[in-house]
C-alpha positions as CSV (number, residue, x, y, z in Angstrom):
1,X,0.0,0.0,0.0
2,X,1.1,3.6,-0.5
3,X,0.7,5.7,2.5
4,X,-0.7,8.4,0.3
5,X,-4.0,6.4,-1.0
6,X,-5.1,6.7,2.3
7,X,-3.6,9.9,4.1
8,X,-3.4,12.4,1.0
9,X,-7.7,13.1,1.8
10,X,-7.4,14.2,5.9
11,X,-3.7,15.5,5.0
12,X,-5.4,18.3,2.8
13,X,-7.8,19.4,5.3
14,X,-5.5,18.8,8.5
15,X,-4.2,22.4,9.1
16,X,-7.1,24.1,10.9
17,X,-6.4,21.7,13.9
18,X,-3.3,22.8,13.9
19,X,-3.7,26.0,13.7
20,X,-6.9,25.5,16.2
21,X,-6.5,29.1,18.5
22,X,-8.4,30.2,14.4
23,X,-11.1,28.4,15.2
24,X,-11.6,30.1,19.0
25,X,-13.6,33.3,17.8
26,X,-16.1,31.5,16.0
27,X,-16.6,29.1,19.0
28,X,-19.9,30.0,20.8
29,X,-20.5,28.1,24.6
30,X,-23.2,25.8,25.0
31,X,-26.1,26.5,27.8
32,X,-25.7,23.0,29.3
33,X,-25.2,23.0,33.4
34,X,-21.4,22.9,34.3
35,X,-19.9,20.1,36.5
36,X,-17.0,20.2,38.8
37,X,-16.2,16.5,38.0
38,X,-15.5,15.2,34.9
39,X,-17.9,15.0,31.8
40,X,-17.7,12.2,29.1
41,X,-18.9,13.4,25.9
42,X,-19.6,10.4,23.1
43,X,-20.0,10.9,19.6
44,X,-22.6,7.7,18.6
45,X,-22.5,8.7,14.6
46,X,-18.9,8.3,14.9
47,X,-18.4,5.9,17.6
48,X,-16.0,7.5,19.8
49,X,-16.1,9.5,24.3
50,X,-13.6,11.6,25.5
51,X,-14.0,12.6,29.2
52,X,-13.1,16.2,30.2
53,X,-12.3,18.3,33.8
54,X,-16.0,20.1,33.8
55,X,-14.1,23.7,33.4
56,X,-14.3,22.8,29.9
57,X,-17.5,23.4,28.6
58,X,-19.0,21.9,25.4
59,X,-18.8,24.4,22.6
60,X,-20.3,25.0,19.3
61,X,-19.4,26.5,15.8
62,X,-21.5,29.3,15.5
63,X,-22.5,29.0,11.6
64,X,-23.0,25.3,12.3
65,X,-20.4,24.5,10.1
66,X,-17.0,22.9,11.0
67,X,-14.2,24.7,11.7
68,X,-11.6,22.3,10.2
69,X,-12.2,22.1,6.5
70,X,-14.0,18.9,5.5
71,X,-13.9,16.9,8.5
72,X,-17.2,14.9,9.1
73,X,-17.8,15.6,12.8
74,X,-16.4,18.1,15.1
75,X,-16.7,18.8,19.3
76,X,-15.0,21.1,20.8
77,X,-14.5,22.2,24.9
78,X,-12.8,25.7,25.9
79,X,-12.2,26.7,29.4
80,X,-14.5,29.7,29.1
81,X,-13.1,31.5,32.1
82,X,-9.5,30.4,30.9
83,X,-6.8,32.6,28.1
84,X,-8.5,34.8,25.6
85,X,-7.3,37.0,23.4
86,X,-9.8,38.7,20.3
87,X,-12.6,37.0,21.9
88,X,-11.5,34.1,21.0
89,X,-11.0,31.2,23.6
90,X,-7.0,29.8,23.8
91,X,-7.6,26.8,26.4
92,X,-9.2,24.1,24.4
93,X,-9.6,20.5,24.1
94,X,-10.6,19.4,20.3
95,X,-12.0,16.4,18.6
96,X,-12.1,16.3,14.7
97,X,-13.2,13.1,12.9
98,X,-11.9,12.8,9.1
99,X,-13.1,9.9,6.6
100,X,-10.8,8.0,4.8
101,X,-10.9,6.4,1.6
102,X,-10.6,3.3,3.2
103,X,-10.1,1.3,6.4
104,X,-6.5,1.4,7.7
105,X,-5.6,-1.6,9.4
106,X,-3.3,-1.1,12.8
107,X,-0.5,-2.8,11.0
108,X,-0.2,-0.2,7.8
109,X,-0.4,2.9,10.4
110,X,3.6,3.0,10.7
111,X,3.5,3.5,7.1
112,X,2.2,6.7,7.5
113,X,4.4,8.3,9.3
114,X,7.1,9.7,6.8
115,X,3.8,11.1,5.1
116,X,2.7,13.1,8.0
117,X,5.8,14.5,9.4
118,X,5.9,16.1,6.3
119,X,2.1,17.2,6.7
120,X,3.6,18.3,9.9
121,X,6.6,20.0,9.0
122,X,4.6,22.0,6.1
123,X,2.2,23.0,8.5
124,X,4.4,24.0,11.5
125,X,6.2,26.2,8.3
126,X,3.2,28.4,8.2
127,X,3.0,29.5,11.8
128,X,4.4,32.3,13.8
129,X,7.2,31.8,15.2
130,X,6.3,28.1,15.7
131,X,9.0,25.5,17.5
132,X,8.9,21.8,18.2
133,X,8.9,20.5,21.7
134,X,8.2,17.0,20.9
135,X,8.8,15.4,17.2
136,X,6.5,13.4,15.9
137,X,6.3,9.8,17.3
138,X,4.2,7.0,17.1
139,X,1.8,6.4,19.8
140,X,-1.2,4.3,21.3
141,X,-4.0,5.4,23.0
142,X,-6.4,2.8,24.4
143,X,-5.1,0.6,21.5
144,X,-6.2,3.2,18.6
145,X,-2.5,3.9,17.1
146,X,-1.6,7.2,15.5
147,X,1.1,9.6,15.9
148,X,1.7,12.7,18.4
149,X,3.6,16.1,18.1
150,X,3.9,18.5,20.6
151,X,4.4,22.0,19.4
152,X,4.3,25.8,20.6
153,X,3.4,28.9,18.5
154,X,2.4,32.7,18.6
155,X,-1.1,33.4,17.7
156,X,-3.1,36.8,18.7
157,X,-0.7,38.1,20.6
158,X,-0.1,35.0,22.7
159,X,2.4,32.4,22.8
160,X,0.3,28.9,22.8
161,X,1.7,25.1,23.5
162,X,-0.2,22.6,21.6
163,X,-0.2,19.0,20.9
164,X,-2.0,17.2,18.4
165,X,-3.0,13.0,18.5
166,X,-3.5,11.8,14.9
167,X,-5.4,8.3,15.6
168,X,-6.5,5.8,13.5
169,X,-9.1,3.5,13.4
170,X,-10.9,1.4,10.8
171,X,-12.5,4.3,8.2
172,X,-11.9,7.2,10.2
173,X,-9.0,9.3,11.3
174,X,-9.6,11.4,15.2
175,X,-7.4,14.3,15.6
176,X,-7.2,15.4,19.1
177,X,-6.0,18.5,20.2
178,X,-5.6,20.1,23.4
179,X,-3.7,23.3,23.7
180,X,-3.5,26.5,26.1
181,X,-1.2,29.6,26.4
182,X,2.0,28.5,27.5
183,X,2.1,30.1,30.6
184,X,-1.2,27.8,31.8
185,X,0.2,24.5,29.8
186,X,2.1,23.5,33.2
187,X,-1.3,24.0,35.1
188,X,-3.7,21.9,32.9
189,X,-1.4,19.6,31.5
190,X,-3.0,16.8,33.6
191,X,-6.1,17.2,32.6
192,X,-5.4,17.4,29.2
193,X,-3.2,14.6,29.3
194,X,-6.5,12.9,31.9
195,X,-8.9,13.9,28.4
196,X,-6.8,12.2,25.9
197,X,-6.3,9.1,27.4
198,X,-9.8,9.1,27.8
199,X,-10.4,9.0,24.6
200,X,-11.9,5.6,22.8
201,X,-13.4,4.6,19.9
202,X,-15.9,1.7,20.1
């Protein structure tokens, strides 16, 4: 198999979750009651839960659209009393679901990595000032393999640390992404990390 058959339709569309602080102003906060603990949020259309800290509450795209090009399904959670900048909220945990052109079994995933470090390189190009903490690496999360890259950037006058999960399971590709201003990534880096270990996919 060539990697490309598979990843050259998500690779296309896969900037706007890295550059996801964009995609804060036209996030609008849903009216559902907050929690203290943690809330799971699951996806039945698409199969997969992720459990957040309740400071995250569920958002939504105002124009109903998707804020990450073609993806099929979208959620995304912003610590409302968190980092803002332009009215746009920094401290976010994001789910974006892409459909492939065909199911990738976990054995061809490694083959996909040369692919998207250069998806990942090309995209880290076009950011401000943007530096690599942690490369990209393969990794497993509740037996769903993908990659990781851990990245920060300037954006709206802020310096942001991000890192994006690029999972793969069956049909689908989930990109999870949590990121926050740098100066809080310290302070919610467990319940990020809590949020995307979370994360399954039936």
């Amino acid at each position: 198999m060539r990697p490309s058959r598979v990843a050259a339709p998500l690779l296309a569309v896969a900037a706007a979750t890295l550059l996801l602080a964009g995609c804060g102003g036209s996030v609008s906060i849903g009216t559902s009651p907050e929690s203290t603990g943690p809330v799971t949020y699951t996806d039945a259309d698409y199969g997969y839960s992720i459990t957040r800290d309740g400071m995250f509450s569920e958002g939504t795209v105002k124009d109903g659209g998707s804020s990450s090009g073609n993806a099929v399904a979208e959620a995304i959670f912003v610590d409302k009393d968190g980092t803002r900048a332009s009215d746009s909220y920094l401290d976010t945990i994001m789910v974006t679901v892409y459909e492939l052109a065909r199911s990738v079994k976990p054995s061809e995933v490694p083959d996909l990595e040369a692919e998207m470090q250069e998806m990942v390189d090309g995209l880290l190009g076009s950011l401000e000032n943007a530096t690599v903490v942690r490369k990209l690496a393969p990794v497993e999360v509740n037996g769903i393999p993908g990659f990781s890259v851990t990245y920060t950037f300037d954006d709206l006058g802020e310096q942001l640390t991000a890192a994006s999960y690029f999972l793969f399971k069956d049909k689908y590709e989930y990109q999870v992404t949590i990121q926050s201003a740098t100066d809080r990534w310290d302070e919610l880096k467990g319940k990020f990390d809590q949020a995307v270990q979370s994360f399954t996919v039936n």
